[in-house]
C-alpha positions in Angstrom: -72.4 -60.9 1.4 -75.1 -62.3 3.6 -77.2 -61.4 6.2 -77.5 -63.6 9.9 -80.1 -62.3 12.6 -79.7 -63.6 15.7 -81.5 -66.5 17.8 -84.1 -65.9 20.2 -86.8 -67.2 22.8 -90.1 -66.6 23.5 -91.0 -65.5 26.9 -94.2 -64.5 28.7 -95.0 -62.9 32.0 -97.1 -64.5 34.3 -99.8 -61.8 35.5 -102.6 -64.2 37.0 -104.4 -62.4 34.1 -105.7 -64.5 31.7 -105.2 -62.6 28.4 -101.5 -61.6 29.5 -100.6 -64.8 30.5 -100.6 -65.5 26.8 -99.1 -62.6 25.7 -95.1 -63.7 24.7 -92.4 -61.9 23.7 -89.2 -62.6 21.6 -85.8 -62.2 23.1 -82.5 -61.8 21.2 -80.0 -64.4 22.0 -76.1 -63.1 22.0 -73.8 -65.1 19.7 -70.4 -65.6 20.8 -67.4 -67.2 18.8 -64.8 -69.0 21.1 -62.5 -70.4 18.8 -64.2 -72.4 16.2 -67.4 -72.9 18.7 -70.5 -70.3 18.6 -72.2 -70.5 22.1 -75.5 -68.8 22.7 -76.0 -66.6 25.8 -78.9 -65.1 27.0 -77.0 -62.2 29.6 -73.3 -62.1 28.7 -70.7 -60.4 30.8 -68.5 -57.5 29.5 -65.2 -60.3 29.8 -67.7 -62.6 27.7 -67.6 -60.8 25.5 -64.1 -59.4 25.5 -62.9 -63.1 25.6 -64.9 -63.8 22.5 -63.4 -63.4 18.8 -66.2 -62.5 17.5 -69.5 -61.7 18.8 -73.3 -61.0 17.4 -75.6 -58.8 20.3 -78.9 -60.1 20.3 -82.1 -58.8 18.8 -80.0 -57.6 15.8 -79.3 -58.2 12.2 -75.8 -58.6 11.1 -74.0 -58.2 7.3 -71.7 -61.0 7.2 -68.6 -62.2 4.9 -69.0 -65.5 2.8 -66.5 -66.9 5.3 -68.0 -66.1 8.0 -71.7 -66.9 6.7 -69.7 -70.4 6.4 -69.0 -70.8 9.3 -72.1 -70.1 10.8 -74.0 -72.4 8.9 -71.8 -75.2 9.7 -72.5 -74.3 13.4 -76.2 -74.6 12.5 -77.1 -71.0 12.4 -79.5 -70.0 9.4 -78.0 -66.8 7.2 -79.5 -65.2 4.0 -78.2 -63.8 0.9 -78.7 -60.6 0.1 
């Protein structure tokens, strides 16, 4: 079994405030698998996601099969053993 955690970004908000302006926060990307390709999606739709075969919310950590943990790390995706 392994263990994938999803992508995310950094964003900030811009304040005019100096100190805040630097502040950044991390946002979970969605993984979706269409097919045998894993797009990344920052707001997906409810048919996004019900046209996907598989799909990872973002912000969250995910127990994975060793086929699947293949799979992703042939897309490029990081996963860890546990």
């Amino acid at each position: 079994m392994y263990q994938f955690t999803t992508p995310y970004i950094e964003e900030g908000v811009k304040t005019g405030h100096r100190l805040f302006d630097r502040m950044r926060f991390r946002k979970g990307l969605t993984v979706l698998k269409l097919g045998n390709e894993y797009v990344e999606l920052r707001f997906p739709s409810q048919d996004e996601l019900a046209e996907a075969n598989l799909y990872y919310l973002g912000g969250h950590v995910y127990t994975v099969s060793d086929s699947e943990a293949a799979d992703l790390v042939a897309a490029g995706y990081e996963v860890v053993a546990l």
